[in-house]
Structures are given as C-alpha cells and as structure tokens.
N, C-alpha and C positions, 0 to 999 in steps of 0.2 A: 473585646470580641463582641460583635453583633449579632447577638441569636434572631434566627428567623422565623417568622410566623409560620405555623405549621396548623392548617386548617383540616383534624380526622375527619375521614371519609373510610367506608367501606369498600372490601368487595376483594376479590381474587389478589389481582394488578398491584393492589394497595398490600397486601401481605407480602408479597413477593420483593417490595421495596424494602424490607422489612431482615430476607434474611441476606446473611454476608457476616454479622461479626462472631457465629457462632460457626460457622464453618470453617472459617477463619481460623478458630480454635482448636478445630476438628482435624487440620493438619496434623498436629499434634497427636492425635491418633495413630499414625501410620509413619511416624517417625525410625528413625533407625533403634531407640529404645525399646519402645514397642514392640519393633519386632525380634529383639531378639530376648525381651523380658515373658512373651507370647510363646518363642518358638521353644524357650527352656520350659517353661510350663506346661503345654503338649507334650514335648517331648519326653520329659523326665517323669509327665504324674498323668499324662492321658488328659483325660474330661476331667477331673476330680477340682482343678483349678478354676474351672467355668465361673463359679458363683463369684470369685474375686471380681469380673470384669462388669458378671450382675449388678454388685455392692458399688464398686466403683461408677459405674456411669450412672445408677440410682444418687450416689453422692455430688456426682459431676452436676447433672439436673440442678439441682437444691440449689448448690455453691455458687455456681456460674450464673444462674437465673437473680438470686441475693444480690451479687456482687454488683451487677448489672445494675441492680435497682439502685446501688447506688451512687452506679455513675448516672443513670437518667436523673435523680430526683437533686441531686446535689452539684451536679458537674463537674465533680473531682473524681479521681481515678481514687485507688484503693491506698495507695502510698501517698499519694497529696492529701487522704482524710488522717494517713494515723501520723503524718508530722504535725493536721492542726488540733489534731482532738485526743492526741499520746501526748504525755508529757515526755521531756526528754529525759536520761537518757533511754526510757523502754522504747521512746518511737526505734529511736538509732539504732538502737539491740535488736529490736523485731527485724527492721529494715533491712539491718548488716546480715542477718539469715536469711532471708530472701534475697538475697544479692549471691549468697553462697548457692541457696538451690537455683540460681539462675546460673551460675557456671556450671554445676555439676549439669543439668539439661545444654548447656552450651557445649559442654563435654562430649557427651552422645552426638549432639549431630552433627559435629564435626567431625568426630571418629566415625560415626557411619556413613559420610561423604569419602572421606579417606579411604575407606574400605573398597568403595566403590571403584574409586577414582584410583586403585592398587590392581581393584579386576580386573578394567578396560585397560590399563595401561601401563599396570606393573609400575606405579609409584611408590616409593617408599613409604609407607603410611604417614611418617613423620613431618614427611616434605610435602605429600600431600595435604597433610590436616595445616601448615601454613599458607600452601598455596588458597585454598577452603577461604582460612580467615580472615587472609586478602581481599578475597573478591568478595564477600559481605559485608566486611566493613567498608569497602568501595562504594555498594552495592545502596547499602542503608547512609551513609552521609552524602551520596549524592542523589538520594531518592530514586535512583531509576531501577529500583526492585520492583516500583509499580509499574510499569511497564512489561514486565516478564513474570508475576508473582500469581495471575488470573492463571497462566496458559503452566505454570509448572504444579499450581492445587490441581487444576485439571488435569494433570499427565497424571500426578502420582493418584487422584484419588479415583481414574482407570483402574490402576494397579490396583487399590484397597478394594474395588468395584470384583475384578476379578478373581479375587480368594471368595468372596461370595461365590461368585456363578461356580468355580471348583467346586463346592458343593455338591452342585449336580452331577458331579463326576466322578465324585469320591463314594467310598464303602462307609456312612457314616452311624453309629449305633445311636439312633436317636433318642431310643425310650435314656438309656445314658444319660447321653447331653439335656436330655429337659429336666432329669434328675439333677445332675452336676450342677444347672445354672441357678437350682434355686437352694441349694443343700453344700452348708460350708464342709468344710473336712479338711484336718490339717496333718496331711502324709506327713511320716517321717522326713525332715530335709527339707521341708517345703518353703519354712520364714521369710529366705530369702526370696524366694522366688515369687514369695504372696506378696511380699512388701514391695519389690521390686513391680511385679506387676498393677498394682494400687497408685506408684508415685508414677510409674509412667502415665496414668491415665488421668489421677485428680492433681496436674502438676499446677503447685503454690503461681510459679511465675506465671502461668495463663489466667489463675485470678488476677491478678493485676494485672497483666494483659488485654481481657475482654473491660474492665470497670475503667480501662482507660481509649479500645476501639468503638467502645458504644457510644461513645462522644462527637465521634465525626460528622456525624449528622445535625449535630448544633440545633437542638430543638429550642424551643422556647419552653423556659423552666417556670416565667411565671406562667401559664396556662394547665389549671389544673386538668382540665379535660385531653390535651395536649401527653402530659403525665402518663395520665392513665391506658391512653392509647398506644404509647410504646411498652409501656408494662407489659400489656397484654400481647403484644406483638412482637415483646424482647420475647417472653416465653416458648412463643409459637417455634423462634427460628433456636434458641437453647434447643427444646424439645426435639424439634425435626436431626438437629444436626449431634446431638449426643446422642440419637436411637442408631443416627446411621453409624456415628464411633464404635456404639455396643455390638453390633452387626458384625464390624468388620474386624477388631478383636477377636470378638466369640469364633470369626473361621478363620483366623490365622490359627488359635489352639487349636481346634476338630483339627485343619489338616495338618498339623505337626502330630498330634497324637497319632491319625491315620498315616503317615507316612513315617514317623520315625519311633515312638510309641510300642506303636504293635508289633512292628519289627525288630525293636529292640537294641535301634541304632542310636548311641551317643550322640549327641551334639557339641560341639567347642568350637565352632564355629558360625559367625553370623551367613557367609557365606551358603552355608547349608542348606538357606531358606532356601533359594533360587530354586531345588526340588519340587516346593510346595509349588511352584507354575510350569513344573513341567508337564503335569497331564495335559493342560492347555496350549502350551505355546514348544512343546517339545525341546527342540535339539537349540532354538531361541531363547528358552528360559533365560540361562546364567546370564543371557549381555541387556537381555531386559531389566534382568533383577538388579543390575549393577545402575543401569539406566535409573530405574523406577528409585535405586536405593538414597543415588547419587542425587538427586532431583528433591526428594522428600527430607534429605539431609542439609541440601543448602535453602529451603526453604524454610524449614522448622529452623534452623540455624538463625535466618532473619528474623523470624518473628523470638525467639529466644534474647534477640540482640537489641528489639524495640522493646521488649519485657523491660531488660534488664535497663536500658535507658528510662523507662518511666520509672521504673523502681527508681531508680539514682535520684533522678529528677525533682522526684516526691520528695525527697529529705529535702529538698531547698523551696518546699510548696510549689512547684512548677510544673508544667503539664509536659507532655512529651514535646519536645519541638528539636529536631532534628540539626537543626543553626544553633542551637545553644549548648555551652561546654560544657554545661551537667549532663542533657541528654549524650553528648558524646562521649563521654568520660564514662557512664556506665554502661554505655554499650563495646568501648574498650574492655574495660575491666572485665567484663562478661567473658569474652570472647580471647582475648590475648590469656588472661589466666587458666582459659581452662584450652588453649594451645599449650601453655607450658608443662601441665598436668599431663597433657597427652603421649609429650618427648619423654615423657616416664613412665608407661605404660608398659609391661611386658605383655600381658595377657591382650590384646584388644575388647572381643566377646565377653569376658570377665567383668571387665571394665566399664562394658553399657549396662549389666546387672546391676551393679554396685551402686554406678551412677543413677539410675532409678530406683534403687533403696532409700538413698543420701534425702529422695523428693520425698519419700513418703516418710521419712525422720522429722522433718522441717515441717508436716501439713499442719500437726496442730494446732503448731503458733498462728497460722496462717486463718485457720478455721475460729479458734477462739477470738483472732483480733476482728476478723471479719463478724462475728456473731455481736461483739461489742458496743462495733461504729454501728450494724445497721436495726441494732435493736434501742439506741439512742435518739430520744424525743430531739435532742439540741443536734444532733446531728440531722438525723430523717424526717423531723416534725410528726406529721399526722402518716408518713410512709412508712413509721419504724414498724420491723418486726412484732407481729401477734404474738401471745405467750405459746401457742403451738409450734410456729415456724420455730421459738427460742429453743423451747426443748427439742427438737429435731435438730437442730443445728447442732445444741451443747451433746445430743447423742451421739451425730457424726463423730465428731471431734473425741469423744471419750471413745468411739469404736473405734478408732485411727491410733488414739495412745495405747490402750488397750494392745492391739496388734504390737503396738513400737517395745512394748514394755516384753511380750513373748518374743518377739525379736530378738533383744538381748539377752534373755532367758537362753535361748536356742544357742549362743555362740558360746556359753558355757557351760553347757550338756557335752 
C-alpha cells in the first residue's frame, strides 16, 4: 500500500477533515442496547445511575483516544498488533473473547432492528432478526453500506439530538442530576444494570473498531511531524464525539427516570421508550421510535459486523479487506451466530441487558491487552505510553474488574 504525503497545516477546515472516525463510533451510543440498558436504569433507580455513563465516557475518552494511537503510529488495528506481539496461544484466547463480545453486541442490534421491524409491521421477531442479517451481510460484502451509512448516522443521530432538546420540556430535578453524575451509588439490584450500562457504552469491539477506521486516511507513518498532527487531531474528534455520547445517554436516563421513575411505571419493554419522544412528536412518537430504532439497529449491526471481520482478520495478521475470506468469515460468525442465539430468546428486553453485561465481562481483557501493546517501546517506539497514561489505564481496568468481581457477588446474595 502506498501511503500518501500528508503536508500539516492549520486552521478550522483542517480540523474538521479530521472528524468522522469517532462518530462513527458514537453510533454505538444510541444503539438498541443502549437504549434499553438507559431506559432500565432511569426507570428502575431514577438519577442515582448517572455517574455510570460519567465513568463510562471518562473511560471511552482514554481508551479510544490510546487505541487510535495505535493505529496512527503503527498502522495496525488492535487485533493485527496482539497476533504479532501475543504469543500464541494467549493472542487466540484474547481474540476468541473478543469475537464473543462481537456476537453478543451483534445480538442487540439485531434484536433491536427486529423489534422494530415487529412495530411497523408485526414481524415475527425471529423472521425479522433473519431478514436484518440478510441485508447487512448483503449490505457489508458488497460495500454499498457506504452509500446509505452517511444519511442513516444522520437520521438516528436526529433522534439521539432529540432526547436532548426533551430536556427542555421535561420537569427535570437538576441539583439531583449534577449530584448523581458525579456521586457512584450502588442501589439494591443495580449490578446488573451498572454493568450493563458500562459495556453498552465502552464496548471491546469498537476498540478494535476505531484502531482499525483510523487507518483510512493512509497517512504517512514515516513523517514524524505528520504523527503528531493526527494524534492531536485523533483527540479533538475522540473528544468532540464522546461528549456528544455522554449527552445523549445522561437524557435517555433523566427522561426515563421523569416519565417512568417518578410514576412508578415498570419497564419490560424496549418498546416503552417510544414515550420518552412523545412530549415532542406526540401521537407520531411510536412509528418514529420504531423508525429511529429500526435504522440505529441496522447500522450499529454493520459497523458490529466490520468489528468483528477485523477482529478475525487480525488472527491471520491482515487488515480488514472486505474481498478476503477471513474478513468475511468473521463478519459471518459475528452475525449468523448471534441470529441463532436470538431463535432462543424468550424475553427480547431481557436479552439486550444481558447482552450488554456479557461487554462489560470481556472489557478487561480488552483494556489490560490494549495497556500492554501501547505501553511497549518495540511496539510504539518513542509513542509508547508515559508512566501516568500506564497507571490510568491499569486503573481503568482494575475499576472494570472490580465492578465484574461485585457483579458476581450480587448473583449469589
């Protein structure tokens, strides 16, 4: 491959080229996991869950900003560094769990397309969620996702846009919420719903994800100055595009806590969100929400499915390339396996909670192996991690286990 001269310049224009693989990522946000890892959290504990999505997008920042660096400085995604600098078999073992938390996210937003696509048109869920993995594996081996993948981030992230402006329209106890978002607190019953809401948000497969979209740009890797200028402008567009994630989290919980919360209405249904946009779009909520749900589900669904193909890929040192049988193979595996997970489903709702626990079970590995490759002179040279970034990093990861270890605790109380 022929990397291109890439001559830094300043100025506005020049930043702005700059973001796209972070927002990218920020799908992910506003996924069908999401929201219903969000709408139980509101619902069942109020505000008192805030500070998870705090912790979480403070972790996202770090991770994603790291991981980056080491697709800029190295030109390997995250799964092509630990098949050449892991021995075997720990690469494979790391890998094969990251291949699992890529189905179990494949899981969710297939289920929550399904859902959707059961609203508008009273599908079967079941037949829905194959119809779904149809047309993304369609969708992604023939590349013409890019073609339609600009205008449906656009649609759904309207909809993420709008639980903000809700805001302004809701009865919301603020001095609460500023409390809540910086003040942990772990309600009775909550494990699940902390952990669930944590892996939705720092999920494994979108670090290999971003360390392998930040590459498209094909910069010139010998040019140090070159280097340093996307470091500094990978940050900008992390930063901008995980504040706007935090945002749009923090008012999915306020308005579930305000509308179901205070009321003291149960949730068992992902369905139930469509509520949260009825002060806005009225008697139109539920066919938007199935709209907004349906759209955010087959899109997270694709980029879940190019995860999971660079994951694969990396066990055989190779980059993501859509023509070749490793990439395709894991983006199969991805996505057929966690259709057949879904034909066994009784709960659906249940089932997207779960599914974003299973993420935040898997992060550590995810975090310790990332803290390893990018704190490595032979890997990063003069890029590797400072001894501060180390300890921040091996903190993450201990507050991650930490959580994992009361997690299990909780299911035998």
């Amino acid at each position: 491959m022929t990397l291109k001269k890439h001559s830094p310049r300043l100025g506005a224009l020049e930043i702005l080229k700059y973001i796209g693989p972070g927002l990218l990522v920020t799908v992910g946000f506003i996924d069908p996991g999401n929201w219903a890892s969000n709408l139980s959290a509101g619902a069942d504990f109020g505000y008192a869950l805030l500070w998870v999505v705090s912790l979480s997008t403070v972790m996202l920042i770090i991770l994603q900003h790291n991981v980056a660096h080491l697709g800029i400085v190295t030109g390997f995604c995250l799964s092509e560094a630990t098949s050449l600098h892991v021995k075997a078999p720990y690469s494979t073992l790391i890998l094969s769990s990251v291949m699992v938390a890529s189905i179990s996210t494949s899981l969710a937003e297939i289920l929550g397309a399904s859902i959707a696509l059961n609203m508008i048109f009273a599908i079967p869920v079941p037949v829905a969620a194959a119809l779904v993995t149809i047309f993304v594996v369609v969708m992604l081996f023939t590349n013409t996702y890019k073609a339609v993948e600009k205008g449906i981030v656009a649609l759904v992230s309207i909809i993420g846009l709008s639980f903000l402006y809700e805001l302004s329209l809701t009865t919301v106890e603020w001095d609460q919420v500023f409390v809540s978002w910086v003040t942990p607190s772990f309600p009775d019953g909550s494990m699940l719903i902390i952990m669930s809401v944590l892996g939705a948000v720092v999920m494994p497969h979108n670090l290999f994800l971003h360390s392998e979209i930040i590459q498209t740009r094909q910069w010139n890797l010998e040019d140090g100055a070159v280097i340093r200028k996307q470091l500094r402008f990978e940050f900008l567009d992390t930063l901008f595009s995980m504040l706007v994630g935090w945002a749009i989290n923090s008012a999915m919980i306020i308005l579930a806590a305000a509308s179901f919360f205070n009321a003291k209405i149960p949730v068992v249904d992902l369905t139930q969100a469509q509520k949260l946009l009825a002060p806005l779009l009225g008697e139109h909520s539920a066919f938007v929400f199935a709209v907004a749900l349906l759209l955010a589900g087959v899109s997270s669904t694709m980029t879940s499915g190019m995860a999971a193909g660079s994951i694969f890929a990396g066990m055989f040192r190779e980059p993501y390339d859509v023509k070749d049988s490793h990439t395709r193979i894991g983006i199969v595996i991805s996505l057929v396996c966690a259709l057949l997970v879904i034909l066994f489903i009784s709960n659906p709702f249940q089932g997207l909670i779960i599914s974003q626990m299973i993420l935040s079970v898997q992060l550590p590995v995810t975090i310790f192996l990332q803290v390893y490759l990018t704190s490595s002179a032979k890997v990063m040279g003069g890029y590797r991690n400072g001894p501060l970034l180390i300890v921040t990093l091996v903190l993450l990861g201990t507050i991650v286990s930490a959580l994992n270890v009361l997690l299990l605790i909780s299911f035998f109380r």
